[in-house]
N, CA, C and O of each residue as an XYZ file, in Angstrom:
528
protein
N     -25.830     43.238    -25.245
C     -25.343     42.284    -24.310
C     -23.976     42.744    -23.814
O     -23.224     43.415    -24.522
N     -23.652     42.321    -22.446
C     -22.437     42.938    -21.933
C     -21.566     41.721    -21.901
O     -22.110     40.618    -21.848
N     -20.310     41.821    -21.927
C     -19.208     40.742    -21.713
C     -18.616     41.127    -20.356
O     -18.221     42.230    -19.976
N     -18.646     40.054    -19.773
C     -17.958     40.577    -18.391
C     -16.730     40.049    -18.526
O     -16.516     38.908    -18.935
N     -15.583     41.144    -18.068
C     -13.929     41.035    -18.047
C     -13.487     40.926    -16.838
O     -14.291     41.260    -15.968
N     -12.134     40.449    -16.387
C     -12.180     40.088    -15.100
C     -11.311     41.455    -15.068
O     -11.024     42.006    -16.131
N     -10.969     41.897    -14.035
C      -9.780     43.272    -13.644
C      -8.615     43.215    -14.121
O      -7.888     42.253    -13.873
N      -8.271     44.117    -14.802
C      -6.708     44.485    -15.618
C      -5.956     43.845    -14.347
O      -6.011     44.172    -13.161
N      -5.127     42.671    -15.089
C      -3.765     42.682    -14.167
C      -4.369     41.770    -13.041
O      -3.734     41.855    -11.989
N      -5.736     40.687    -13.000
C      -6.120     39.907    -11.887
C      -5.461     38.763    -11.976
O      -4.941     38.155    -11.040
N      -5.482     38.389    -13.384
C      -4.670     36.922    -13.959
C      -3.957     36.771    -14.901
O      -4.067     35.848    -15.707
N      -2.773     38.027    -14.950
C      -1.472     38.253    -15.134
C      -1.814     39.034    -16.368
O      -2.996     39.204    -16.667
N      -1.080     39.398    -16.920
C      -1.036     40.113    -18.023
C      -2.296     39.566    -19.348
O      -2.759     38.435    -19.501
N      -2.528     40.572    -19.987
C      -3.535     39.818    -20.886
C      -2.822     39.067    -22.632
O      -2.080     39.880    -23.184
N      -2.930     38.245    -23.113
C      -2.096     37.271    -23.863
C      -2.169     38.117    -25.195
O      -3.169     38.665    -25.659
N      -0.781     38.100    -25.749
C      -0.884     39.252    -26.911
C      -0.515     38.358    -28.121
O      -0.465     37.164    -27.826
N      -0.317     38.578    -29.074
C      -0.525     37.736    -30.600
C       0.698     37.027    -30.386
O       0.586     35.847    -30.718
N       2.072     37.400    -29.851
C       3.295     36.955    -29.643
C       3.016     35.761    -29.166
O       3.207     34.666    -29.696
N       2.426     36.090    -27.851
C       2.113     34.922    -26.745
C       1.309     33.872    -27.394
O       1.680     32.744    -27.069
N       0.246     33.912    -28.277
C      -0.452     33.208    -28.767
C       0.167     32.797    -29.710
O      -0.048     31.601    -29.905
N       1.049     33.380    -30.594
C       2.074     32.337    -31.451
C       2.796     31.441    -30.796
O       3.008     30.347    -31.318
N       3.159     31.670    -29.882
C       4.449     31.001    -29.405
C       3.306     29.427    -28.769
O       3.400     28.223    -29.010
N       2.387     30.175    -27.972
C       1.245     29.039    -27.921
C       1.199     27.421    -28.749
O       1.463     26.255    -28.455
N       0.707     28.162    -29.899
C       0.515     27.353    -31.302
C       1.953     26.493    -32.050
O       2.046     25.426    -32.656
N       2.867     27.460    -31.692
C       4.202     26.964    -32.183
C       4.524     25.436    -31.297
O       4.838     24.339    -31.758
N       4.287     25.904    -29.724
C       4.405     24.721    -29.094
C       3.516     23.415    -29.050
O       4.032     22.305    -28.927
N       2.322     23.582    -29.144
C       0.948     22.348    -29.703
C       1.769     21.809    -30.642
O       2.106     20.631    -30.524
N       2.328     22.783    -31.987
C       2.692     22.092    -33.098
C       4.072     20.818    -33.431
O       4.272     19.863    -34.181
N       4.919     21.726    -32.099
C       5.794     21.239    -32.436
C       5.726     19.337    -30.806
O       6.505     18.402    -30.618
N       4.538     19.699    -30.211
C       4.619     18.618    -29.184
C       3.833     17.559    -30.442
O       4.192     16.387    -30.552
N       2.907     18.064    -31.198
C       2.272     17.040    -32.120
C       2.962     16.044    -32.899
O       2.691     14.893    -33.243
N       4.284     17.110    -33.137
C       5.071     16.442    -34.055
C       6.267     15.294    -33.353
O       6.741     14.240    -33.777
N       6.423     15.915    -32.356
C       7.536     14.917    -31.735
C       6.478     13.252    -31.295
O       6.746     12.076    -31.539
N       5.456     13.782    -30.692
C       4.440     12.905    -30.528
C       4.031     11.934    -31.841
O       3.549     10.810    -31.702
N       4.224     12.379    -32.752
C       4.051     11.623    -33.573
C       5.060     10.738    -34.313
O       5.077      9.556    -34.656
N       5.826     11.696    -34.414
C       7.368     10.909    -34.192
C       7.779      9.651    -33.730
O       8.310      8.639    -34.187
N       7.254     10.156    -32.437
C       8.011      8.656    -31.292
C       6.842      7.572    -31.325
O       7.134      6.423    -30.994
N       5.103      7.970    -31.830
C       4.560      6.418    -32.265
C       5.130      6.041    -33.485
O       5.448      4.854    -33.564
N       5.323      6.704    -34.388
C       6.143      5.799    -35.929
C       7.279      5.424    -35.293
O       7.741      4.441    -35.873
N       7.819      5.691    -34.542
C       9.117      5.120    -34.454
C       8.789      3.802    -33.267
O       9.448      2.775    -33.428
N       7.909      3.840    -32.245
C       7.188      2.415    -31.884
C       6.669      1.449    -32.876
O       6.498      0.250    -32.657
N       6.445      2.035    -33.925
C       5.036      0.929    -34.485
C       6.394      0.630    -35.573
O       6.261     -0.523    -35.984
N       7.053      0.971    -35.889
C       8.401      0.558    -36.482
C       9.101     -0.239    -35.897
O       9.465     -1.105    -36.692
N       9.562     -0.434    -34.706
C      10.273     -1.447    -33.999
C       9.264     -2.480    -33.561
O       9.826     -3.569    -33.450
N       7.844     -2.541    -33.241
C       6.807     -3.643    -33.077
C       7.250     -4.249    -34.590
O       7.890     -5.295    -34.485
N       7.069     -3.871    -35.738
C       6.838     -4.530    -36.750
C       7.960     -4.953    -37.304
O       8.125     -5.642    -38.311
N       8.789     -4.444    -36.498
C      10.396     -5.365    -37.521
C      10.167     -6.292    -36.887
O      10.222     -7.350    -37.514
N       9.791     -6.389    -35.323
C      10.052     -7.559    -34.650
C       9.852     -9.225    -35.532
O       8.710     -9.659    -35.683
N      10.453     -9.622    -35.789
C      10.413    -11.400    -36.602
C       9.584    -12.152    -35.589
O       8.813    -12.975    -36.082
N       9.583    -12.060    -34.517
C       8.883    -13.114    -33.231
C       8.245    -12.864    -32.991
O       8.324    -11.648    -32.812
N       6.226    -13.694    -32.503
C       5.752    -13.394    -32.158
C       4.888    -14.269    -31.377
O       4.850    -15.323    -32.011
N       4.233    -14.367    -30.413
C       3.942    -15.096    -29.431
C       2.634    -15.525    -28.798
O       2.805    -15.286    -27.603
N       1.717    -15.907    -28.916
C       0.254    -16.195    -27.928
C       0.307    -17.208    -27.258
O       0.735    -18.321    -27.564
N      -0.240    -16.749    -26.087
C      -0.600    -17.966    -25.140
C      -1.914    -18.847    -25.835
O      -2.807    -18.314    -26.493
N      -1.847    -19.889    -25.620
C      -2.971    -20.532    -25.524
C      -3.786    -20.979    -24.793
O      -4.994    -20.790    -24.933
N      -3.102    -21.855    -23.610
C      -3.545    -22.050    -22.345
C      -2.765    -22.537    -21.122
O      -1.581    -22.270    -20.920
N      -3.474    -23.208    -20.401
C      -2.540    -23.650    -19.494
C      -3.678    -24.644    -18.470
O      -4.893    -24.555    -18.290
N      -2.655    -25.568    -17.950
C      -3.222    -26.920    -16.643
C      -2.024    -26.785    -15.534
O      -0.810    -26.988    -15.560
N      -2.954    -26.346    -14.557
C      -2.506    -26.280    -13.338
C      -2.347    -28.011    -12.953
O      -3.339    -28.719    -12.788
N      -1.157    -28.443    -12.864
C      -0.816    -29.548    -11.867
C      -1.257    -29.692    -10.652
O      -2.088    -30.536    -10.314
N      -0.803    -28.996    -10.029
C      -1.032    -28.870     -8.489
C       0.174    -27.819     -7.963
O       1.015    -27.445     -8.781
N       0.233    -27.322     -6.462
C       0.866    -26.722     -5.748
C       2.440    -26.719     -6.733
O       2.957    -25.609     -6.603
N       3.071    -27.406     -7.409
C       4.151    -27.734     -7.532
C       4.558    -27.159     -8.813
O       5.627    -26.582     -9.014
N       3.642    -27.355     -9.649
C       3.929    -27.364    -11.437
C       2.472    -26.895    -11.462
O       1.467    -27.041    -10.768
N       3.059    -25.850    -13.320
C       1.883    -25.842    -13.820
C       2.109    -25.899    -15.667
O       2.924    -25.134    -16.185
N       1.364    -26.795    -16.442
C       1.566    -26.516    -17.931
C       1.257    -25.162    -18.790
O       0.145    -24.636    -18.739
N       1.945    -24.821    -19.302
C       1.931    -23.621    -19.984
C       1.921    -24.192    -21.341
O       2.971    -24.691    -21.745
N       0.662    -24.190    -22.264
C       0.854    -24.293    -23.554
C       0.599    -22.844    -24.816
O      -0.401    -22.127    -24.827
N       1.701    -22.731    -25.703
C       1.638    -21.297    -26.419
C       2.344    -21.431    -27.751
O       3.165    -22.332    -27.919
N       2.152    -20.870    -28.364
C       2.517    -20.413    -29.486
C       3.559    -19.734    -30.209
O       3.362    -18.526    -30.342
N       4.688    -20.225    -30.744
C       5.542    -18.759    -31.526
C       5.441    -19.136    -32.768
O       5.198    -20.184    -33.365
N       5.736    -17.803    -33.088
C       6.078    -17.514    -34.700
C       7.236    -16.854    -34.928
O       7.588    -15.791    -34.418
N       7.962    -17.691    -35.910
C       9.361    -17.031    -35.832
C      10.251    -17.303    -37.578
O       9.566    -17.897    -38.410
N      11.168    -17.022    -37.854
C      12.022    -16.956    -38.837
C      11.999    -19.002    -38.713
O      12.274    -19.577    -37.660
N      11.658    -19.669    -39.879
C      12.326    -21.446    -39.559
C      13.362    -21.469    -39.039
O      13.496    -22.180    -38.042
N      14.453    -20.698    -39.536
C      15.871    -21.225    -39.506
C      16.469    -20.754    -38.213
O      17.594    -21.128    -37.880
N      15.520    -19.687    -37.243
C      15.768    -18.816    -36.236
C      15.889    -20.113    -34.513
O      15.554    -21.292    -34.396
N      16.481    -19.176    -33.548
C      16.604    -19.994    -32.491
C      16.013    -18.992    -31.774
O      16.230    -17.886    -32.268
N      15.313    -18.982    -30.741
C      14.534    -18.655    -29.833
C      14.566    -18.771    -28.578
O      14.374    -19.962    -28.334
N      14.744    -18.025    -27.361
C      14.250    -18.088    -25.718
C      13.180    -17.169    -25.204
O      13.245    -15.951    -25.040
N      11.951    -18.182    -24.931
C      10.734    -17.653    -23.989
C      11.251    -17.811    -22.771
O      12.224    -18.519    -22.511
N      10.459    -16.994    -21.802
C      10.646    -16.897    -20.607
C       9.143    -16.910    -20.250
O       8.334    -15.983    -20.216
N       8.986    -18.395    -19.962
C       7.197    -18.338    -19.217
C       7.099    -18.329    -17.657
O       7.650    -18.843    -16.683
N       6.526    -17.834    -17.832
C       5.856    -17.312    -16.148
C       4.527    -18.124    -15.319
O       3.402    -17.692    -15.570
N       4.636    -19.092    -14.505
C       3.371    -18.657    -13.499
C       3.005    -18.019    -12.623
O       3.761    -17.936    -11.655
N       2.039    -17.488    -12.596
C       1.535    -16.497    -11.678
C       0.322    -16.883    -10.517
O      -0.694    -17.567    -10.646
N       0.738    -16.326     -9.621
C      -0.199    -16.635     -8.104
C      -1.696    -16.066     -8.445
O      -1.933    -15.409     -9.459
N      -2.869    -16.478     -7.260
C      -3.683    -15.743     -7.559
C      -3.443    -13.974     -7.203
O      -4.243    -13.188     -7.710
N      -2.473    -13.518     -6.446
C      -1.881    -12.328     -6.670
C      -1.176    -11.774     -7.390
O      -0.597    -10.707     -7.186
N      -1.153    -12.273     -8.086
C      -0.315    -11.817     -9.947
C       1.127    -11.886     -9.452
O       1.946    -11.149    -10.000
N       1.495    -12.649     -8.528
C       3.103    -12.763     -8.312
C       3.717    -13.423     -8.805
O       3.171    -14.523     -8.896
N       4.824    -13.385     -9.307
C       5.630    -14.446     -9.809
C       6.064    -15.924     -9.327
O       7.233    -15.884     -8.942
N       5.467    -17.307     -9.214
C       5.838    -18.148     -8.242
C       6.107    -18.998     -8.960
O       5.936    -20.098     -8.435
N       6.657    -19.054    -10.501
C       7.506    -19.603    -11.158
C       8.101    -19.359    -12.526
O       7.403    -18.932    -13.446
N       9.080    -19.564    -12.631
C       9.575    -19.045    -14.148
C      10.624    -20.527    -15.124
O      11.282    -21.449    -14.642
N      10.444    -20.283    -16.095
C      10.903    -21.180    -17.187
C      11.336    -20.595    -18.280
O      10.557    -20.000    -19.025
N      12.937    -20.709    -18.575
C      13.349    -20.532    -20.047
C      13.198    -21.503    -21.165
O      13.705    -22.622    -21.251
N      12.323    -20.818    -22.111
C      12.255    -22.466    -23.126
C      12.610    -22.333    -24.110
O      11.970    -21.531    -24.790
N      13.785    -23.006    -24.742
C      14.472    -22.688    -26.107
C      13.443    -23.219    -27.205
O      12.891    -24.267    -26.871
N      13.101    -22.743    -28.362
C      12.873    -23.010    -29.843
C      13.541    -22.875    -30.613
O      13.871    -21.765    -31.029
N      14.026    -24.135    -31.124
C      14.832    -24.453    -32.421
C      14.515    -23.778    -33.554
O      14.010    -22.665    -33.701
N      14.821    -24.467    -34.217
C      14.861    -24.150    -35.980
C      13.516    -25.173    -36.317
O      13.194    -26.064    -35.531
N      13.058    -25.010    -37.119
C      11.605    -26.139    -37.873
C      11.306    -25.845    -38.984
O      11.726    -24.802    -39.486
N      10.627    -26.565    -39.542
C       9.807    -26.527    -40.663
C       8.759    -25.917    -40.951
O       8.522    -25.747    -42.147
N       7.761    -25.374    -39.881
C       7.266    -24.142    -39.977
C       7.183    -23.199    -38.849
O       7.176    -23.430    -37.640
N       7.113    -21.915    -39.596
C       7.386    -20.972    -39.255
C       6.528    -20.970    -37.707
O       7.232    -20.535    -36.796
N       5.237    -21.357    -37.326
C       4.326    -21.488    -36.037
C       5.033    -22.897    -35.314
O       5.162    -24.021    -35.798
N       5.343    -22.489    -34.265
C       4.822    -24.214    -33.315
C       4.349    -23.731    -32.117
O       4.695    -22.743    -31.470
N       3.352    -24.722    -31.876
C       2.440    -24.845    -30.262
C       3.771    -25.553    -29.627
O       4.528    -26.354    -30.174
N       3.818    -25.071    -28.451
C       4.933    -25.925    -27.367
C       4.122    -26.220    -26.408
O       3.149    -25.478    -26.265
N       4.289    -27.342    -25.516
C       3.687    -27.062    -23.844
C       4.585    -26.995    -23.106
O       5.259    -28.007    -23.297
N       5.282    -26.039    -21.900
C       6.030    -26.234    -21.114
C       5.506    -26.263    -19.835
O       4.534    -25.609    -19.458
N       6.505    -27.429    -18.827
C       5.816    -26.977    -17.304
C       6.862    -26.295    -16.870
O       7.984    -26.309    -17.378
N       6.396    -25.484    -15.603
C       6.649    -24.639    -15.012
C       7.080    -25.163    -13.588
O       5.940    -25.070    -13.133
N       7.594    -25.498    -12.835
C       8.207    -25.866    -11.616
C       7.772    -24.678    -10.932
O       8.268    -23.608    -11.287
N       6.693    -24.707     -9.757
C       6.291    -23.502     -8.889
C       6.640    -23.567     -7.229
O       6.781    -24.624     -6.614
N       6.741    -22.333     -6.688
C       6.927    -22.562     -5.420
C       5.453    -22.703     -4.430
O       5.455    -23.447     -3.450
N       4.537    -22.102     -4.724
C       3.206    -22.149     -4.487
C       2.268    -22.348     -5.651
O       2.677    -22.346     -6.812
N       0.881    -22.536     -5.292
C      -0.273    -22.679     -6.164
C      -0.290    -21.926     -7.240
O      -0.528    -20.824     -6.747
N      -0.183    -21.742     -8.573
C      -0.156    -20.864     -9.685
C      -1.431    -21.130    -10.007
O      -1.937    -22.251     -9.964
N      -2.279    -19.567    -10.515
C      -3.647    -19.135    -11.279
C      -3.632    -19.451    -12.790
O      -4.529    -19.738    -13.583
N      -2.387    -19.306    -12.902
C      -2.226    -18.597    -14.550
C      -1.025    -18.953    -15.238
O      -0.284    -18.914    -14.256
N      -0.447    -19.198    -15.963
C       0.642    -19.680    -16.906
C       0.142    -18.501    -18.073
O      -0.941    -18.245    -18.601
N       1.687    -17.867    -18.191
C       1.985    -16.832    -19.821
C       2.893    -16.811    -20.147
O       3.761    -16.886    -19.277
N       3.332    -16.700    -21.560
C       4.534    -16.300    -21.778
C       4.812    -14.762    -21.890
O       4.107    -14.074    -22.628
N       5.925    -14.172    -21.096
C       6.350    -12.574    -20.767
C       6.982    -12.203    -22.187
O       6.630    -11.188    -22.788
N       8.074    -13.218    -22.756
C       8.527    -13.140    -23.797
C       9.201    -13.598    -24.567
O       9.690    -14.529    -23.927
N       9.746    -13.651    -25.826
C      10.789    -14.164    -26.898
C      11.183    -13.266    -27.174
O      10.778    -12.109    -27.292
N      12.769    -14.203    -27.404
C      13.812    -13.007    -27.756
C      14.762    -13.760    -29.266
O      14.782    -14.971    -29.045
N      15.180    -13.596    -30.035
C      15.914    -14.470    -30.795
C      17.510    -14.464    -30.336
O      18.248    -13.539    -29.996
N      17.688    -15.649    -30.448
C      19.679    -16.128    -29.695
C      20.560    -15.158    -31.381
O      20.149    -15.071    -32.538
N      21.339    -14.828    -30.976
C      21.857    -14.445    -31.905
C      23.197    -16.133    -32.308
O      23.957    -16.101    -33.276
């Protein structure tokens, strides 16, 4: 059987053991930084103390809409969500800061409304942050 080669020198020089180390050196060392920077994500997700689900939401009308959700947080901790309604174009057409106190347990369901400038699809919360 024959191997067909393309012409000395068509697609640059042909790759010599150097070149192919240096190859391997670089895979190794992108693996590692790559891996690096998810432990160091999945490390800052998990310190995080706060954590958040929507549950649902009731559109009022044109004006308001209820946003009801969930945190989980430290009892003794203070808290600001920032809930969002959203258009049927995923635009922003209202926003709400909602403080959480301190409680007795660590979960509470809240409902907040939302004061909108147009019709909102959707009520979420974007996020919690803890007040220092």
């Amino acid at each position: 059987m024959t191997v067909l080669q393309p012409p000395p020198g068509r697609y640059g020089p042909a790759p010599t053991v150097r070149t192919r180390r240096r190859q391997r050196i670089g895979l190794i060392l992108t693996a590692v930084v790559g891996l690096a920077v998810a432990v160091w994500i999945a490390l800052n997700v998990a310190s995080q103390p706060v954590s958040w689900k929507d549950v649902g939401f009731h559109v009022q009308g044109p004006q308001a809409i209820d946003v009801t959700f969930e945190v989980t947080k430290p009892r003794g901790d203070t808290v600001v969500c920032k809930v969002r309604a959203l258009s049927e174009a995923f635009s922003e057409v209202g926003v709400r800061m909602v403080t959480v106190g301190p409680a007795d347990q660590a979960t509470q369901r809240l409902t907040a409304t939302v004061q909108t400038t147009e019709l909102a699809v959707s009520g979420t919360v974007d996020r919690c942050d803890i007040q220092p």
